[in-house]
C-alpha positions in Angstrom: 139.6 50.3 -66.9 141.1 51.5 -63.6 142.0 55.0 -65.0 139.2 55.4 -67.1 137.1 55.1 -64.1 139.6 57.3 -61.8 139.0 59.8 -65.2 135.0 59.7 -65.0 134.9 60.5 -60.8 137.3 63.4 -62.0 134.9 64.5 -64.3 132.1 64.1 -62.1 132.9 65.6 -59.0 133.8 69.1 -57.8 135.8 69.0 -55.3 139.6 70.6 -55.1 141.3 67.6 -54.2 139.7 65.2 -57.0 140.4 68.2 -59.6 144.0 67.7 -58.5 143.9 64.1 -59.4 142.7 64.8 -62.8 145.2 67.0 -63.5 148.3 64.6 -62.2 146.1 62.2 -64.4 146.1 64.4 -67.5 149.9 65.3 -67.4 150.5 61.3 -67.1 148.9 60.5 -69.7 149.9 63.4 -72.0 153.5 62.1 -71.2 153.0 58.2 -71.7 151.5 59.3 -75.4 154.5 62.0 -76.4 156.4 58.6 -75.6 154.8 56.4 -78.0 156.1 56.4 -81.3 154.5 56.5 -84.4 155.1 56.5 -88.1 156.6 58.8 -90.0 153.2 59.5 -91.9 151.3 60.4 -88.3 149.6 63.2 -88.6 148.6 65.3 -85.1 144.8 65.3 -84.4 144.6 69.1 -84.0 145.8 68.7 -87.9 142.9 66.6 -89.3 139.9 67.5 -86.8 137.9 70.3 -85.9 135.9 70.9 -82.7 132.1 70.6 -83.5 130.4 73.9 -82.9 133.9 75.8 -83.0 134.0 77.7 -85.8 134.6 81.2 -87.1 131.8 83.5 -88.5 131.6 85.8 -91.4 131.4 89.6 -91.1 130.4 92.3 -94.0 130.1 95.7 -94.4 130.3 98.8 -96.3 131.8 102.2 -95.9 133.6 104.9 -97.8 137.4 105.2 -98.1 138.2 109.2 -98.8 141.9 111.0 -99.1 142.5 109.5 -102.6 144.3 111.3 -105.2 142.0 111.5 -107.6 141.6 107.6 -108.1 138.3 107.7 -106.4 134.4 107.0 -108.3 133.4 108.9 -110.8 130.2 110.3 -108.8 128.1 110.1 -112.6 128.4 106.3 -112.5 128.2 105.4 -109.2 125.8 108.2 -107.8 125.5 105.8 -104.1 128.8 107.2 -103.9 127.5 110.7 -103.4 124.3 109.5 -101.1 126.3 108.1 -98.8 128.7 110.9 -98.0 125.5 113.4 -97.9 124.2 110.6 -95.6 127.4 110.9 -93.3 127.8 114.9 -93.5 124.2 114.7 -91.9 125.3 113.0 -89.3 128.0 115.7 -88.0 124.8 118.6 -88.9 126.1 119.2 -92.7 123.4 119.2 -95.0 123.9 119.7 -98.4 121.4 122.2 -101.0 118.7 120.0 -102.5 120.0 119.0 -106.3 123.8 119.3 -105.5 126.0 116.4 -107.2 129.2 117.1 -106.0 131.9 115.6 -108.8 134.3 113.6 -105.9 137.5 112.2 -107.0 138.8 111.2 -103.7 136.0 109.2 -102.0 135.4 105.5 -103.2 132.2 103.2 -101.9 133.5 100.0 -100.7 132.8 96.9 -99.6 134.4 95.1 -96.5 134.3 92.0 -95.1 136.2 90.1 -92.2 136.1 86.7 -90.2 135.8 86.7 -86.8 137.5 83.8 -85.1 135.9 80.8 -82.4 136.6 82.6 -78.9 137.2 86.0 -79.8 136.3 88.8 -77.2 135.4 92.3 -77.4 138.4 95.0 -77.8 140.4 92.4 -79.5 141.2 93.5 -83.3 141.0 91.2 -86.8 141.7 91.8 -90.5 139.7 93.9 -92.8 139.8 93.1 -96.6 138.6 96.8 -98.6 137.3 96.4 -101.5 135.9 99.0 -104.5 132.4 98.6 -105.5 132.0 101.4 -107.9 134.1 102.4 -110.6 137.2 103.8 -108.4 140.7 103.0 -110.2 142.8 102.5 -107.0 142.1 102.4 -103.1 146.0 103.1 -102.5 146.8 106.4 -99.7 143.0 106.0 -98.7 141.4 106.0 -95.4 138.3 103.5 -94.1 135.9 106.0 -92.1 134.8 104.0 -89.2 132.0 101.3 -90.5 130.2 98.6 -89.0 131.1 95.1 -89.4 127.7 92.7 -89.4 127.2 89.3 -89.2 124.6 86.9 -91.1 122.2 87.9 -88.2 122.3 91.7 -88.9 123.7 92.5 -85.7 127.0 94.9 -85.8 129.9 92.6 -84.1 132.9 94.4 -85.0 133.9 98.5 -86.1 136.3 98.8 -89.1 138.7 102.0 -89.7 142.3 102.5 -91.1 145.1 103.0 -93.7 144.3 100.9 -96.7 147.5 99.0 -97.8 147.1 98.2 -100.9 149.5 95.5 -103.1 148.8 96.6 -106.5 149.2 99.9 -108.7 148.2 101.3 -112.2 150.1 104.3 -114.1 148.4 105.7 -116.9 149.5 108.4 -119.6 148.6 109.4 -123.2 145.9 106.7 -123.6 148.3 104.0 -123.0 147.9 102.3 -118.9 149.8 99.7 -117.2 148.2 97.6 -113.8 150.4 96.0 -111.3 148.0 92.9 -109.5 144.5 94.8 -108.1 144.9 98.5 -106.9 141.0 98.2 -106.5 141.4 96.1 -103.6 143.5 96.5 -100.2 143.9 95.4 -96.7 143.5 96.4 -93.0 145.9 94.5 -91.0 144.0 94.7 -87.2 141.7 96.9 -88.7 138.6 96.3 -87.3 137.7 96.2 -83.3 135.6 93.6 -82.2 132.1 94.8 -80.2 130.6 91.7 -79.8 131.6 87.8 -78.9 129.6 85.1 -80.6 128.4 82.1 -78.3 129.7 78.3 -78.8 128.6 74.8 -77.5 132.1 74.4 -76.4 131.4 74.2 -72.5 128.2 72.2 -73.3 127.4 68.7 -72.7 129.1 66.1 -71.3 131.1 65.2 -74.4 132.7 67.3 -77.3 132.5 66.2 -81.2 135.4 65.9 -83.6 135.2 66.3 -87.0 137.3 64.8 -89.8 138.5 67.9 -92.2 138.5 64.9 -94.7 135.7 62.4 -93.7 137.0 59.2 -93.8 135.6 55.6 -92.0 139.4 54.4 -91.6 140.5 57.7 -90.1 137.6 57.8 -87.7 138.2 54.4 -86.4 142.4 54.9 -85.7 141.4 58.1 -84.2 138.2 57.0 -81.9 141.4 54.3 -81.7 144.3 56.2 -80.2 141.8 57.9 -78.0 141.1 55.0 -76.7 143.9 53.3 -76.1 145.8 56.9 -74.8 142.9 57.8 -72.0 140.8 54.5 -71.6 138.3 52.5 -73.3 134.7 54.1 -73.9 136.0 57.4 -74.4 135.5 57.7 -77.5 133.4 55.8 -80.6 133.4 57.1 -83.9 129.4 57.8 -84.8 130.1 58.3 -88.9 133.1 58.5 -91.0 133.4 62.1 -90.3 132.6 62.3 -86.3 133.8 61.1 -82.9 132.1 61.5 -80.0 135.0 61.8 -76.8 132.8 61.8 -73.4 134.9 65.0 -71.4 135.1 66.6 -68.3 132.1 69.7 -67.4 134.5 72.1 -65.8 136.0 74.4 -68.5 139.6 75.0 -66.9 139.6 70.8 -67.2 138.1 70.4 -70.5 140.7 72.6 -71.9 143.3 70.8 -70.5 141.5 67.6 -71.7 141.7 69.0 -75.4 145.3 69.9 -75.3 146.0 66.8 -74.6 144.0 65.1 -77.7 145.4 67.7 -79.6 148.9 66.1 -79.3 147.7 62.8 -80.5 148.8 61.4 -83.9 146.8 59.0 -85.9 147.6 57.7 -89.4 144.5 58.9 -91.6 143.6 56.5 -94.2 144.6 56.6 -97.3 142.2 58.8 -99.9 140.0 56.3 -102.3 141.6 56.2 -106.2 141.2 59.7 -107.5 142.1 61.9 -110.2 141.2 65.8 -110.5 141.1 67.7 -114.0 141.1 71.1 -114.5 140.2 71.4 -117.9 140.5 75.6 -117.8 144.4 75.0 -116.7 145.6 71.9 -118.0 146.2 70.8 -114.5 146.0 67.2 -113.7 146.5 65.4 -110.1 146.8 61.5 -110.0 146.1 59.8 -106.8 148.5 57.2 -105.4 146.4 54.0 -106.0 144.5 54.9 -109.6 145.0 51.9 -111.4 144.0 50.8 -115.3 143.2 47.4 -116.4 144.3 46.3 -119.9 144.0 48.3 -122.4 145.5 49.5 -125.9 145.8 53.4 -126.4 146.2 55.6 -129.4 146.0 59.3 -129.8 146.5 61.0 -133.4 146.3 64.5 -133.9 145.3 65.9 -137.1 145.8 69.5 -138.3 143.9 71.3 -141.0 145.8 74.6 -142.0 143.6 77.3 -144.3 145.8 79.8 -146.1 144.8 82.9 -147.9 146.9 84.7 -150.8 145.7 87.5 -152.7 146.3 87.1 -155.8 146.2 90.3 -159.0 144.0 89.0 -161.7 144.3 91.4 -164.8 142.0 91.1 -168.1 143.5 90.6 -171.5 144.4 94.0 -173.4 141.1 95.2 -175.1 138.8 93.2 -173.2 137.0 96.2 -171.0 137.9 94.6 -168.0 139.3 95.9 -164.5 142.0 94.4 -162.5 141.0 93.0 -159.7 142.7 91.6 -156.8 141.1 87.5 -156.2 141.7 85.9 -153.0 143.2 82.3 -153.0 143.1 79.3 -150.1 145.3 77.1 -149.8 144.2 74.2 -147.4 146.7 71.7 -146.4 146.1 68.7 -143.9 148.7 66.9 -141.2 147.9 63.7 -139.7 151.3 62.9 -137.4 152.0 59.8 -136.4 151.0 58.4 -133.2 152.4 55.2 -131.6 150.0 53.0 -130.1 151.0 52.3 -125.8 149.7 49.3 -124.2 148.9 49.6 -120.4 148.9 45.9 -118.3 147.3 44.8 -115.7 147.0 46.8 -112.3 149.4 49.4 -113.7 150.5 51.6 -111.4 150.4 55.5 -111.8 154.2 55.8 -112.2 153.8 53.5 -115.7 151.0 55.8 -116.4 152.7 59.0 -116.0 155.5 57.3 -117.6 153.5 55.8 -121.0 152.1 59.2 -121.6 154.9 61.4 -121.3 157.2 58.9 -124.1 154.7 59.8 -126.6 154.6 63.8 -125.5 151.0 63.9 -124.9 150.0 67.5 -123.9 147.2 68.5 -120.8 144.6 68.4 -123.3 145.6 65.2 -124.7 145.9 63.7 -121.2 142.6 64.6 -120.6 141.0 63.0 -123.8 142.7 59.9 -122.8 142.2 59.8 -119.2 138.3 60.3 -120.1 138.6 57.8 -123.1 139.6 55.4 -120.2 136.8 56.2 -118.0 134.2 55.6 -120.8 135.6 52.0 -121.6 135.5 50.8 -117.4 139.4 50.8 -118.0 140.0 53.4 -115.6 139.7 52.1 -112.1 139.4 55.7 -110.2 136.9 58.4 -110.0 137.6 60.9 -112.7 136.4 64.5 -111.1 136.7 67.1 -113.9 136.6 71.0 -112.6 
């Protein structure tokens, strides 16, 4: 209780000599938790936890990448391709006769969009993603002209133009094409140059939030926990299974120092509730640890129906007018194979599952059908999520 309270007149008061004593504090206490050990399983708090009101924002765009050879839009089929050059040669005095078309095959309309970090200021430079919206076959040895960068608010926060770098190619010849990845769609490594910062609550308040990347009541508990028991009682209480409120200091230059010092703190999340995922598109299948099937008595037959068709020459008898013909004949053949029956026992453990399955070669699909089949019968002691 003695240094929480030394931590709270800290926090409190302005003067230089106190702000010292909060910072000897802070460096104490950052050292007496890099001390303590934990399990191999701890997981840092800067890991599991975002900072409420910290978050990145979303930019888009559009613009026109030009210089391509000849891969550009095909101005017939994408005639917005064609407005918004005339639109940009208006703005340097150009202005086109009334009813030209130009045919272009080296300008392409795209479509950008970028994400502009927590804390970013003006002049600093992100990523730009290019992307074709009309019918352009490749983006690769274009040029972005300069286009603005808007955010959900319709204000212009960033100013894209660049080299498109582009990871994929297509080669074409005699009617016959071949497509490496998406040629359609490139990047702009520090392409775009930020105009405008976007506020946070950071500096607000008296306290700061944490939220859980995976919300969880356990997790929020050990980590209002270690908090706790690192920098003093009262610090911090856990208000849901997903937040935790940590009261900290007013003064920026402090509360920074204050978060990278929870930062460093390692909490053992608790363990995620009986799960399994299905991707029935894929075949992919992911079994939590503690999924767990009561008894039960499984079999899985496959049967297979196979349809055949052989022509077959029917010819009339001599004399008899007829015309040879040729009759189609099916031949329809059925396979049942046999399928061994597996028992599972109480509380068995996803190893025997995994285990059981794969001795009678069950495919994804068949996994599926089973895992499902167990759900239906209340033998299945996790929550089946199927995506």
């Amino acid at each position: 209780m003695a240094i929480l309270n030394i931590v709270q007149n800290s926090i409190t008061r302005k003067n230089t000599a106190q702000s010292r004593v909060f910072s000897t504090l802070m460096t104490l206490m950052f050292l007496s938790a890099v001390l303590v050990s934990f399990s191999a399983q701890a997981e840092r708090l800067k890991d599991i936890a975002t900072i409420a009101g910290v978050r990145s924002n979303q930019l888009v765009g559009y613009g026109l990448v030009v210089g391509l050879d000849g891969s550009g839009d095909q101005t017939i089929q994408a005639p917005f391709t064609v407005q918004s050059l005339k639109s940009m040669l208006t703005q340097f005095g150009i202005t086109m006769p009334p009813g030209s078309n130009p045919q272009l095959k080296n300008v392409a309309a795209v479509s950008l969009h970028g994400e502009l970090p927590a804390f970013t200021k003006p002049g600093q430079t992100i990523d730009v993603t290019v992307s074709s919206i009309g019918n352009a076959k490749s983006l690769r040895g274009g040029t972005l002209l300069m286009a603005p960068l808007k955010g959900a608010d319709g204000k212009i926060y960033a100013l894209a133009q660049g080299s498109v770098v582009v990871g994929g190619f297509g080669v074409g010849a005699a009617g016959s094409s071949i497509t490496v990845n998406v040629p359609s769609v490139g990047r702009i490594a520090n392409g775009a140059t930020v105009e405008r910062s976007v506020p946070n609550a950071f500096g607000n308040g008296n306290h700061v939030t944490l939220n859980l990347r995976q919300p969880d009541f356990t997790t929020a508990y050990r980590v209002a926990r270690a908090i706790n028991d690192n920098i003093g009682e009262g610090t911090a209480r856990a208000l849901d299974g997903a937040s935790i409120q940590v009261n900290a200091p007013r003064d920026l230059s402090q509360r920074v120092e204050f978060m990278s010092l929870l930062e460093s703190f390692e909490v053992n999340p608790g363990e995620a509730a009986a799960k399994i995922v299905v991707n029935s598109r894929t075949g992919t299948i992911v079994i939590g640890k503690h999924v767990r099937v009561t008894p039960a008595a499984i079999t899985h037959g496959s049967l297979t129906v196979t349809i055949s068709s052989e022509p077959v020459v029917s010819q009339p008898s001599p004399l008899a007018g007829g015309q040879t013909v040729v009759v189609p004949n099916a031949a329809i053949s059925i396979e049942q194979k046999a399928a061994p029956m597996f028992l599972f026992n109480p509380g068995v453990a996803l190893d025997d599952i995994v285990r059981a399955i794969n001795e009678v070669g069950a495919t994804p699909s068949d996994l599926i059908a089973i895992l499902e089949a167990l759900k239906e019968a209340g033998a299945l002691r996790a929550n089946l999520i199927v995506i």
